[in-house]
C-alpha positions as CSV (number, residue, x, y, z in Angstrom):
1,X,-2.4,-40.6,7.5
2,X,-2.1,-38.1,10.7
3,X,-3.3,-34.9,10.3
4,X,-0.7,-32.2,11.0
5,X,-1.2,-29.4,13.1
6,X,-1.9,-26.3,11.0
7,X,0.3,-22.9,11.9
8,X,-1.9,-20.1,13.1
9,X,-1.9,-17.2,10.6
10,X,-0.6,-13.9,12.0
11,X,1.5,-16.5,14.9
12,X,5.0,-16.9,15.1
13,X,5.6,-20.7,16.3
14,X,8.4,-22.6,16.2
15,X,7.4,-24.0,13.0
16,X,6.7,-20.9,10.7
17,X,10.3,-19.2,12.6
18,X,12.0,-22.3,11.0
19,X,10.8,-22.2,7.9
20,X,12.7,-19.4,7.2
21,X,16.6,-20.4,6.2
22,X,19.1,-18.8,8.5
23,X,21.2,-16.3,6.6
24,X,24.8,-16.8,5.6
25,X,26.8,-14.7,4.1
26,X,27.4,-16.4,0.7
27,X,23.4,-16.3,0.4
28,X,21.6,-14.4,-2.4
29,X,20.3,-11.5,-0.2
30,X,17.3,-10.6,-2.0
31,X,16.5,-14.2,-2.1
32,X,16.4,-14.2,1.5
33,X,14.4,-11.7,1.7
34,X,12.0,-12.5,-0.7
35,X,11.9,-15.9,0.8
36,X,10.7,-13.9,4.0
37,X,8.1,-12.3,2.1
38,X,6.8,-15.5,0.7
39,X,6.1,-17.0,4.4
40,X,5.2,-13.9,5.6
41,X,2.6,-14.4,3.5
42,X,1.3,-18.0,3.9
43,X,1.2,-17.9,8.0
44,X,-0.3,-14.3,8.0
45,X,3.0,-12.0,9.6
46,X,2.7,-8.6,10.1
47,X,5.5,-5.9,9.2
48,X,6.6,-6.2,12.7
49,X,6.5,-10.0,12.4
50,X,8.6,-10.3,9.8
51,X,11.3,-8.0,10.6
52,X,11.2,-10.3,13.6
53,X,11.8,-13.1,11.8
54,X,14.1,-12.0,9.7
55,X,16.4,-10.7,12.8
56,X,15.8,-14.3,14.5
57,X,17.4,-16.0,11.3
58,X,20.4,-14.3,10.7
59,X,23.7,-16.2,10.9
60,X,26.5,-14.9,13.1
61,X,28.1,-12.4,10.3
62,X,24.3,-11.2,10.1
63,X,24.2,-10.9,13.5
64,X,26.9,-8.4,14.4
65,X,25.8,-6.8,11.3
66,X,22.2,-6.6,12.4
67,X,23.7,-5.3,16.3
68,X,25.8,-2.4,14.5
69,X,22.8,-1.3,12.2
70,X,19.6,-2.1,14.6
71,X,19.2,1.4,17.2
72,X,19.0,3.2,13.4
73,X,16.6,0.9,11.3
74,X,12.7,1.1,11.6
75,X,10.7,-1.0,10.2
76,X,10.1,-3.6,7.8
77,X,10.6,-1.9,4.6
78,X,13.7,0.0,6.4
79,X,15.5,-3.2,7.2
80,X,15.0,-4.9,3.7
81,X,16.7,-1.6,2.0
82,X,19.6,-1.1,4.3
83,X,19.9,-5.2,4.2
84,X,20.2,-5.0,0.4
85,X,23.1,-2.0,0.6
């Protein structure tokens, strides 16, 4: 069996980004974000990481959601409340 290549901790790669659903809509939202947490967790993400990531995996609703809300939310904690309004 081939060994697979193990994700750095505390690295975004193209891996770890997609492990993370993109968000629709009709998606439990604190799901989501939980499910952000979790990898957050196993490859080693900052805060700042993972607000990353959750910005990168937003679906087009998200997105223009995200656009309208971004210039006014700081932070990782922040984001998760106002996401969850």
């Amino acid at each position: 069996m081939e060994d697979q290549p193990q994700a750095q901790r505390g690295y975004i790669n193209a891996s770890s980004l997609f492990s993370v659903p993109l968000y629709r809509p009709e998606d439990d939202a604190r799901r989501w974000l939980e499910t952000v947490e979790r990898h957050g967790r196993v490859y080693g993400w900052s805060q700042e990481d993972r607000l990353n990531v959750a910005r990168c995996r937003l679906g087009p609703e998200a997105q223009t959601w995200d656009a309208a809300k971004a210039t006014r939310i700081h932070g990782w904690q922040a984001y998760k409340e106002e996401f969850l309004q």
